[in-house]
C-alpha positions in Angstrom: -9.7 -54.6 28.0 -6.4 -55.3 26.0 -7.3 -58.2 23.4 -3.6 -59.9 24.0 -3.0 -63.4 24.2 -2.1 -63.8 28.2 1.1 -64.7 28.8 2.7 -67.9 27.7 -0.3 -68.4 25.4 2.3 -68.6 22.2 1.3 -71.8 20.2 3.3 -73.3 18.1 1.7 -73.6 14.3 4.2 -75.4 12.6 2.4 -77.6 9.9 3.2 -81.3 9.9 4.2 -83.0 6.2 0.7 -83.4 4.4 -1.1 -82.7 7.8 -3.4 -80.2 9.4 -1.7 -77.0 11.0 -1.4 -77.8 14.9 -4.0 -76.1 16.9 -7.2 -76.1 14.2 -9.1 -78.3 17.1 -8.6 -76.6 19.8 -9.3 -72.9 17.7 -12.5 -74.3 16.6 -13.9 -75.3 20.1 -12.6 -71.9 21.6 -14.7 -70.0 18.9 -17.6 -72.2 19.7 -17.3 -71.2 23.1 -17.5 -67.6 22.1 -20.6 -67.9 20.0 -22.1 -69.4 22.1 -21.8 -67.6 24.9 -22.6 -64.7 22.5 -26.1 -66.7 21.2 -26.7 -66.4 25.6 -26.3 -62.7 25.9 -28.5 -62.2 22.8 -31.2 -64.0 23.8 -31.5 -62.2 27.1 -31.2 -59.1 25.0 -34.3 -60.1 22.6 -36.3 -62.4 24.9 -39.4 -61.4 26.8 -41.6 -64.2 28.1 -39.3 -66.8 27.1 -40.1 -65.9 23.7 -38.2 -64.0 21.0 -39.6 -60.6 20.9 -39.9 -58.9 17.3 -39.9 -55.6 18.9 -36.4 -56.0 21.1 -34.9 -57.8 17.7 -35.4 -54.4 15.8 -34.1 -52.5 18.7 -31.1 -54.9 18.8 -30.5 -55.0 15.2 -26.7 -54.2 15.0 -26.3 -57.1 17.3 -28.4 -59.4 16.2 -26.9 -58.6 12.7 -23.5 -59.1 14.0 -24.0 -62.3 15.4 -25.6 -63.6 12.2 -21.9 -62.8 10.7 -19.9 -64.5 14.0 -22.3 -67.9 13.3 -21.4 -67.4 9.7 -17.3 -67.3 10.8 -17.8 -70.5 12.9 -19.7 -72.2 10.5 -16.4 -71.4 7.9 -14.3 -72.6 10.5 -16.3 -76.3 11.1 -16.2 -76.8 7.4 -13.2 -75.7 6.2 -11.6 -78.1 9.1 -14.1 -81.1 7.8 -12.5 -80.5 4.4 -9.1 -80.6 5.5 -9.8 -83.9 7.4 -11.5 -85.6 4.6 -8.2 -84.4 2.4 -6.4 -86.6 4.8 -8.0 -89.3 5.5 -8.0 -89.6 1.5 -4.1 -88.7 1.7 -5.0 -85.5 -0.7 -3.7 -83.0 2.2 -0.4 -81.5 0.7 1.7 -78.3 1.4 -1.0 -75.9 -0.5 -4.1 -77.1 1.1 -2.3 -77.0 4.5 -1.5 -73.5 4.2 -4.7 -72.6 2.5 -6.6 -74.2 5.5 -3.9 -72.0 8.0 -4.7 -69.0 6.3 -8.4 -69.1 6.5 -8.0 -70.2 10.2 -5.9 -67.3 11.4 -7.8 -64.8 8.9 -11.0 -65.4 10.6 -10.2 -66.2 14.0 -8.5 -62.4 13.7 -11.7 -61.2 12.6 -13.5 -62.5 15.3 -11.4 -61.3 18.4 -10.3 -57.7 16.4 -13.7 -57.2 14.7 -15.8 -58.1 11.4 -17.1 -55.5 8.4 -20.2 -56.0 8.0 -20.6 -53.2 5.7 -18.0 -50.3 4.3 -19.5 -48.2 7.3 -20.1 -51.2 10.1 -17.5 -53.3 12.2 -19.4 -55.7 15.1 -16.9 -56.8 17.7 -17.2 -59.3 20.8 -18.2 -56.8 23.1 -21.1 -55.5 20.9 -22.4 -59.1 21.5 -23.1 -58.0 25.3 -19.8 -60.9 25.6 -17.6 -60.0 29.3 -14.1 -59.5 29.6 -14.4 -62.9 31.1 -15.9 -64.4 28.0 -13.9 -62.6 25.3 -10.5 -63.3 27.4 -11.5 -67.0 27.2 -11.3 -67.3 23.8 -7.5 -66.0 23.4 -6.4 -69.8 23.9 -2.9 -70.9 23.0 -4.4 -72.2 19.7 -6.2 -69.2 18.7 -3.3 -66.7 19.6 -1.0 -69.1 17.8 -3.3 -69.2 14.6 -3.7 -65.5 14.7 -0.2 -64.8 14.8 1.1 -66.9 12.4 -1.7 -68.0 10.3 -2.6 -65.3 7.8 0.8 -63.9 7.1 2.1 -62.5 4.2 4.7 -65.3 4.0 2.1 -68.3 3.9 0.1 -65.9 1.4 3.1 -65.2 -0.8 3.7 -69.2 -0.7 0.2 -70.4 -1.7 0.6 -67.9 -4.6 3.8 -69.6 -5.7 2.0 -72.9 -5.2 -1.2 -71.9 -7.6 1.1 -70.3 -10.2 0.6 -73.3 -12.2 -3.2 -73.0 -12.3 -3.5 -76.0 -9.6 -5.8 -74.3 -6.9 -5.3 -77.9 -4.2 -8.0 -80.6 -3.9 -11.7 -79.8 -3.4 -12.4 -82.7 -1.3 -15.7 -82.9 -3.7 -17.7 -86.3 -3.3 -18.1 -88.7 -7.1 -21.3 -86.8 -7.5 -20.1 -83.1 -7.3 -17.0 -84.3 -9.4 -19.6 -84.9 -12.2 -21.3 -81.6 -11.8 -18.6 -79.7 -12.0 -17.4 -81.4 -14.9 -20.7 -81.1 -16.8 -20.6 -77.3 -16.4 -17.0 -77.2 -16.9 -17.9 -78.7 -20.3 -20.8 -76.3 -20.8 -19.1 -73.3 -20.0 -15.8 -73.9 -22.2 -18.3 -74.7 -25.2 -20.8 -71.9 -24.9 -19.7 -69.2 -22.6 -16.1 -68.4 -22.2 -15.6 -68.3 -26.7 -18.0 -65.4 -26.6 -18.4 -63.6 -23.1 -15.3 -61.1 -23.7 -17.3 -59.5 -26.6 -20.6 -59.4 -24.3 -18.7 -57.6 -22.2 -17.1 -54.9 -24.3 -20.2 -54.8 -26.0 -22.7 -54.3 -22.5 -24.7 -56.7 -24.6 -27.1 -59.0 -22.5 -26.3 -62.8 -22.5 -28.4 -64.6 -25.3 -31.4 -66.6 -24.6 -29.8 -69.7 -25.9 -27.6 -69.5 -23.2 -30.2 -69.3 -21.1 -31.9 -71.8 -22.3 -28.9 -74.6 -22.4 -28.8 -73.4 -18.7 -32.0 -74.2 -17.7 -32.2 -77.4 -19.8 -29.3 -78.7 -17.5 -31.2 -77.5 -14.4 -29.2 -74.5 -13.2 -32.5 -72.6 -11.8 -33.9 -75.3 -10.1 -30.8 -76.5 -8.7 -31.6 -76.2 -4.8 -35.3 -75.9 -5.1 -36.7 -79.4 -3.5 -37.8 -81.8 -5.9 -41.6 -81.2 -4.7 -41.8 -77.8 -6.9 -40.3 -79.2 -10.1 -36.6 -78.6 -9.1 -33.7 -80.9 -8.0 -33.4 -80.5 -4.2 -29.9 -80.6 -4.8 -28.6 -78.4 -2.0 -26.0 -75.4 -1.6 -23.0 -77.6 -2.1 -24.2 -78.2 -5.9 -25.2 -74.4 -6.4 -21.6 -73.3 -5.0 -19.8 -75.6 -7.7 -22.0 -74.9 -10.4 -21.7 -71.4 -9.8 -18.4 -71.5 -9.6 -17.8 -73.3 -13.3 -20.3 -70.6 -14.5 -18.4 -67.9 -13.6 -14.9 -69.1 -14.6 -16.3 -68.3 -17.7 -18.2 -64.8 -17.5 -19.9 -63.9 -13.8 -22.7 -62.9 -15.3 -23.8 -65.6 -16.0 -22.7 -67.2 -13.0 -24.9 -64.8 -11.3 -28.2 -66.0 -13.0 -28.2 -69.2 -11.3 -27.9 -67.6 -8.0 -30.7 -64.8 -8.5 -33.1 -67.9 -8.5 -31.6 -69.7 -5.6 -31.8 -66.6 -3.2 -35.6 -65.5 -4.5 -36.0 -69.6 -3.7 -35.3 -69.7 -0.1 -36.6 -66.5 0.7 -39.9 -68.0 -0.2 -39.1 -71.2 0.9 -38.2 -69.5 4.6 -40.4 -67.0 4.5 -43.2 -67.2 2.0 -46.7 -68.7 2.6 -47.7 -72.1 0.9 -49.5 -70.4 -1.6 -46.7 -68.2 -2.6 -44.7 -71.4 -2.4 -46.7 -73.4 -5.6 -47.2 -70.4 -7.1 -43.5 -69.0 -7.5 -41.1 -71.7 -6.9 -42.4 -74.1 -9.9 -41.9 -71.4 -12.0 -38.2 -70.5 -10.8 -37.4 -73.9 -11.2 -38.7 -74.1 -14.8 -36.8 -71.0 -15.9 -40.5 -69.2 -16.7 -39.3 -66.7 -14.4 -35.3 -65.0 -13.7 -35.9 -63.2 -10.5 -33.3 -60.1 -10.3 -31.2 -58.3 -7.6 -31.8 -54.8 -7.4 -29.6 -53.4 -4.3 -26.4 -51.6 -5.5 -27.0 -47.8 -5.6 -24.3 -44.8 -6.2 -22.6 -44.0 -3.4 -23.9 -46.3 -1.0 -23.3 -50.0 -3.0 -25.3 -52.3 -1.5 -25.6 -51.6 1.9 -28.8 -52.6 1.9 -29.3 -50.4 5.6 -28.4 -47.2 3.7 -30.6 -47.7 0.6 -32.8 -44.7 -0.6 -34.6 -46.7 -3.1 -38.4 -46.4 -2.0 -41.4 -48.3 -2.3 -45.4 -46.4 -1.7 -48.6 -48.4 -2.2 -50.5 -46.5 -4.5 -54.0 -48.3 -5.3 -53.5 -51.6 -6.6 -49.3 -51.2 -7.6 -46.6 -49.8 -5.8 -44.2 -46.8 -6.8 -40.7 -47.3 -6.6 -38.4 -43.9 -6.6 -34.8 -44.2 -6.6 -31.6 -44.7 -8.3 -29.4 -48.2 -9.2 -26.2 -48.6 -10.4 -26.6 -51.6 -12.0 -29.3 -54.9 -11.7 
């Protein structure tokens, strides 16, 4: 079937003086809807006894994998609309973070009815959820066609640039806590990162230790580990803004703080207790700096296409293959 909006589904997404574009609402519960109904035809895809079958979820990867990034979109969606109603009930929601919030609305809702990259080689669309004409029609509401059509366009894009020329990038919305944090590592980064990381760079040198070590003196690698295995508990919120600050002045270093938090919850979510007081302690002390190892020549990180291989041999595993960078 044709993905059109039906006829006389043309919304009107005029924003309002320091007010959220018309329609957000309504988008937001339409692409509920569609998850949802998409979170139905998955389950009866990877279900057998009323249980979810390990088997049927490897043989359903692409869509299960797909629907991970659709529950991502939402997700993007719900918040990025609580931040633009927390901007106004503060009276902080101007002309930029209007048409920020627009953008993002009609940019993902796009991507979620035309279909979302997953990869350089992989698109996932509604009907690779198992979702009917019936259920994918259902979502082109007046609000979603509206948003689509006039959300993401090159006019409100060129306008937000002329907006940010300044260097203002619109209000965060961040709570008195997260205000400190960011100014902390604000401080931190303009005093110890951002004089020197141009020459790091020209110079492929690696970042000092005393960088390292202010880092983890102010907490950066036990930032969302909970409080429990010697770390702060402080949640992804925190990690995202200090991350953030980091990077403004050299991603690099940026990135260090989110090696640990990833190796964190993949123990946390996956790892056995003992694994749990073994590893995490020592991620939050800064003892250890897990690494990311994916991106490969000519396949990034893809992580489905990798050739890198791992073979148990005695006690150790061999590990055969090529990297880009770490």
């Amino acid at each position: 079937m044709s993905l059109q909006p039906a006829p006389n589904t043309r919304a009107d997404t005029k924003t309002t003086p320091n007010g959220l574009p018309d329609g957000c609402r309504d988008a937001l519960a339409a692409a509920e809807r569609l998850v949802e109904a998409a979170r139905r035809r998955l389950r009866g895809l990877v279900e057998r006894d009323g249980r979810i079958d390990a088997a049927l979820i490897n043989r359903q990867q692409f869509a299960v994998h797909g629907f991970a990034w659709y529950a991502t979109y939402l997700e993007a969606l719900r918040q990025s609309l609580a931040w633009g109603e927390r901007l106004q009930a503060d009276g902080q929601l101007g002309e930029l973070e209007s048409l920020m919030l627009r953008a993002g609305f009609g940019g993902y809702l796009a991507e979620m009815a035309g279909g979302i990259a997953m990869s350089q080689v992989e698109v996932v669309r509604p009907a690779d959820l198992g979702l009917s004409d019936d259920e994918i029609h259902a979502f082109w509401t007046e609000p979603v066609a509206g948003l689509i059509r006039d959300g993401n366009t090159a006019a409100v894009r060129g306008r937000i640039g002329e907006l940010i020329r300044d260097g203002h990038f619109g209000a965060d919305g961040l709570d008195d806590t997260m205000v400190m944090v960011r100014d902390q590592f604000r401080r931190f980064t303009a005093d110890h990162v951002t004089p020197d990381a141009h020459d790091w760079h020209l110079g492929d040198k690696l970042i000092p230790m005393d960088v390292i070590e202010r880092m983890n003196e102010l907490g950066v690698f036990g930032l969302t580990i909970p409080e429990a295995f010697g770390g702060h508990g402080m949640g992804k919120m925190a990690m995202c803004v200090v991350s953030e600050e980091l990077c403004r002045g050299y991603i690099g270093v940026g990135s260090l703080g989110t090696r640990s938090e990833i190796a964190a919850e993949l123990i946390m979510c996956g790892g056995t207790e003992a694994q749990k007081q073994q590893w995490l302690p020592r991620i939050a002390s800064g003892e250890i700096l897990p690494t990311a190892v994916f991106t490969e020549p000519n396949t990034g990180s893809d992580l489905a296409s990798l050739r890198t291989r791992a073979v148990r041999d005695g006690d150790v595993y061999r590990i055969t293959g090529n990297k880009t960078w770490i």
